[in-house]
C-alpha positions, 0 to 999 in steps of 0.5 A: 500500500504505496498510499499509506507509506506516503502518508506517514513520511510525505516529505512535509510530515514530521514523520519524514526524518523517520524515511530518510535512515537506511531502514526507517524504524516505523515498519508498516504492515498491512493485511487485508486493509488492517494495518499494523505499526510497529517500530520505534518513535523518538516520542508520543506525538509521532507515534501518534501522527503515524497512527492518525495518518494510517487511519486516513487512507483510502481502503484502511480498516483498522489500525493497531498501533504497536509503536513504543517510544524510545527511551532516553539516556537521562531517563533510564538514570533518573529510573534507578 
């Protein structure tokens, strides 16, 4: 679904920078018009943009959002 991997990294999204590595960390699967997002986001909002943006393509479902959002340095510290 070709539409559904240019909605989520158009390149005037803030998803885009997610494209532009070698192996983009959101993976997009699709079956039978039911979507799955799996990967890591930098944060909250893009996992939840990815999954607004999924949800509005033309011949989608449903989409289950299985995102996790990365965490980082400082905060892995602070939880000890």
């Amino acid at each position: 679904m070709i539409a559904l991997y240019r909605r989520i990294y158009n390149f005037d999204s803030p998803l885009f920078w997610y494209a532009t590595s070698s192996v983009p960390p959101i993976h997009i699967i699709v079956k039978n018009g039911h979507v799955t997002l799996k990967g890591i986001v930098a944060n909250q909002g893009d996992s939840d943009l990815a999954y607004i943006a999924a949800g509005q393509v033309s011949g989608v479902f449903d989409v289950k959002n299985e995102l996790q959002v990365e965490q980082r340095v400082d905060e892995k510290v602070s939880r000890k």
